[in-house]
N, C-alpha and C positions, 0 to 999 in steps of 0.2 A: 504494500500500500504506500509504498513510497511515491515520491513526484516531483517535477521537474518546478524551481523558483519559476514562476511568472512575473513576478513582481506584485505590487498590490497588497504586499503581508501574508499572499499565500501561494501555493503548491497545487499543482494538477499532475493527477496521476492517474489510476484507474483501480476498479476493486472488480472480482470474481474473473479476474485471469483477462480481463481488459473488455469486459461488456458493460461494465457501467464506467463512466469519465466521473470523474470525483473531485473537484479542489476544497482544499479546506486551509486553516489557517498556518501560515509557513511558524509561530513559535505559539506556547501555550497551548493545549488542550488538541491533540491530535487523537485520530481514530484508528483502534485496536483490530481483535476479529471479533473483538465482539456483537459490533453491531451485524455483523457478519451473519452469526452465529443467531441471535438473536431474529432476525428478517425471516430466516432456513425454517424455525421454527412454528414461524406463525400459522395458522391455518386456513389462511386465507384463499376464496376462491375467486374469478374473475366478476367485477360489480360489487365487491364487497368491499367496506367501508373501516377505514384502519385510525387510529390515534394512537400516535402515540406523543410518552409524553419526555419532555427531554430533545428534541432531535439534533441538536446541534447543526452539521454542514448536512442532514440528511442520508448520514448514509443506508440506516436502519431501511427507510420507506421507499432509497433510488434500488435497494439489492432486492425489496420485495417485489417493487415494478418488473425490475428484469425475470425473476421467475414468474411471477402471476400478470401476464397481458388483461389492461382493463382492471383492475384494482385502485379504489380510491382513498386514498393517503391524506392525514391531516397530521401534521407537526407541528407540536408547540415548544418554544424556544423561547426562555428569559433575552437571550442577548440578540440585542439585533444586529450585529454583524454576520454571526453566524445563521439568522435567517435570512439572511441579502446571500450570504451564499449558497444557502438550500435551494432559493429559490432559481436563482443562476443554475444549478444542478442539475435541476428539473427539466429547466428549458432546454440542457445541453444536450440532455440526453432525450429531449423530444418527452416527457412526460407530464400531459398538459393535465394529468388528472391526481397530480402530486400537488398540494398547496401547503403553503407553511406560516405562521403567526406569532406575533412576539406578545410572547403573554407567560406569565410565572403558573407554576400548578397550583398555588395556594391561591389563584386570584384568577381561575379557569374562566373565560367569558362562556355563553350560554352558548351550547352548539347542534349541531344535531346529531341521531341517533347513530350508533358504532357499532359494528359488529365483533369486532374485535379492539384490544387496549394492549400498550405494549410500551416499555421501558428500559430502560440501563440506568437506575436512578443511581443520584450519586451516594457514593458508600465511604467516602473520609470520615473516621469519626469525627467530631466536632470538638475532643480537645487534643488531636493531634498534631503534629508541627503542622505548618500552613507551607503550601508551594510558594516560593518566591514570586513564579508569574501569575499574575492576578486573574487570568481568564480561565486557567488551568485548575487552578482554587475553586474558581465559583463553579466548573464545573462539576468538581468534586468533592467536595464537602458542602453539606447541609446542614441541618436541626436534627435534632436527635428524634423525632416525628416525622422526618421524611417519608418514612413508606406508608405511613397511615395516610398523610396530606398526598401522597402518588395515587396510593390505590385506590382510596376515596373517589378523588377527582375523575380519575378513568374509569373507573367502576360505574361511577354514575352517569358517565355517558352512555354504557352499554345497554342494547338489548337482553332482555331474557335469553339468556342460554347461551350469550357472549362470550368470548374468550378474552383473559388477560394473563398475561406474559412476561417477567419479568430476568431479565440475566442481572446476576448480582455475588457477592463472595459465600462461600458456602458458610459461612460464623454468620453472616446475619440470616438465613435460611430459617430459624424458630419465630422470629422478629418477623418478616417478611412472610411467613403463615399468617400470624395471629392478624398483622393487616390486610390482606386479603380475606379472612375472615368476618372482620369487622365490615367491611367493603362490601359484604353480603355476596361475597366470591366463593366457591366452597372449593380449595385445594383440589385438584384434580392426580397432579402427575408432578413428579419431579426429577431431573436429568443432570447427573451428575457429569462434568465436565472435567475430565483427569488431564491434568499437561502431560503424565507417563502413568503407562501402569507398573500398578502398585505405588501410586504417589495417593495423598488426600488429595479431594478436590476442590482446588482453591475457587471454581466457579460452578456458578450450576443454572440451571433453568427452568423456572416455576409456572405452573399452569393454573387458573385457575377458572372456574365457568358462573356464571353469575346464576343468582339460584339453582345452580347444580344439585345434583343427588348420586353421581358419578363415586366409585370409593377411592381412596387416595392410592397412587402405586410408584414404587419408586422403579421404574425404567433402570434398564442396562447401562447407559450412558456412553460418550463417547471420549476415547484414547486419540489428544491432539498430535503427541508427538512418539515416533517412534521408541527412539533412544535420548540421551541428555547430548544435546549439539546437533540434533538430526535433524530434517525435515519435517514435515508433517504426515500426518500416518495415511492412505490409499484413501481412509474413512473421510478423513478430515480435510481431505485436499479436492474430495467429491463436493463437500460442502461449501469450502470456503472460496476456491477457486472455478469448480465445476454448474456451482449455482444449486445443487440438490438441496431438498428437503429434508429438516429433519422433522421427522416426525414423535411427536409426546401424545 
């Protein structure tokens, strides 16, 4: 996911092996696989109506575009810079059914109905050292309520029988239950994301279905990397680079 200076304070590159064109900000707050990772997941089908919430330069809803033709995408982003460049994204890559908003989750403007809700909220705790860059900070550390004030917000956009989706560190995993609970989401499924096996899983990915009755199950989960210094594993390189689904 790397990319070439343009100028401007940011980088153009491309994500899933060069189908989606990407620029995001050349310092401060760059994009992982996780959003990657996160978009693979969702279950989204063509016509169906996405939020999420966090988007930053977009990469979550441009990776969903490229696997689901006809999917309609709603970003919400505190900063507006990084929504000037979603929306540039969008256009780049020809996806006039992507739209993005500069709005906070704790101050959600009224919207319409979502089929599905989806996240990478941010996970610093809130008394740990601070990043020196200041973009990079806000987008990673919050309130110690963050996930309640996420899942809330997106919860309430959803339809009955909605999906929301969250990738986040597997420590906050009991935390990130209980608010999706509260959210009136009933846990569905959870997918543990190992960088090697037999390592813990420092990330994971939660499901959860609005007034569900679904029972909870923890899925096999997927092995990112081979070995320590390797590549990524046939699995993971189907997903991140090949565009596959994963499925929860």
């Amino acid at each position: 996911m790397t990319g070439r200076d343009e100028g401007g304070g940011h980088t153009v590159g491309h994500l899933l092996g060069g189908r989606v064109r990407y620029a995001q900000p050349l310092h401060g707050f760059r994009s992982g696989i996780e959003p990657i990772l996160l978009a693979a997941s969702i279950p989204a089908r063509t016509g169906d109506r996405v939020l999420e919430g966090g988007t930053g330069a977009g990469a979550v809803l441009l990776c969903l575009a490229a696997r689901v033709p006809g999917v309609l995408g709603v970003g919400v982003e505190r900063d507006g810079t990084l929504v000037s460049l979603a929306r540039q994204n969008a256009a780049a890559n020809g996806w006039a059914d992507l739209s993005f908003i500069e709005a906070d989750m704790a101050a959600l403007p009224e919207t319409r109905t979502f089929d599905h809700g989806c996240a990478n909220p941010p996970y610093h705790h809130p008394a740990g050292t601070p990043s020196p860059d200041a973009a990079r900070e806000s987008a990673k550390r919050a309130g110690a309520d963050v996930l309640d004030v996420w899942a809330g917000a997106l919860a309430s956009r959803l339809r009955p029988r909605g999906t929301l989706t969250f990738i986040l560190p597997g420590a906050m995993l009991p935390t990130c239950m209980a608010a999706f609970a509260s959210a009136g989401c009933s846990v569905t499924a959870m997918l543990p994301l190992w960088t090697r096996a037999g390592c813990a899983a420092k990330l994971v990915l939660l499901r959860g279905v609005k007034d569900g009755r679904a029972p909870f199950r923890v899925l096999p989960g997927l092995v990112l990397h081979a070995a320590a210094g390797s590549g990524f594993t046939p699995a993971a390189e189907a997903i991140l680079r090949g565009g596959e689904a994963l499925a929860l």
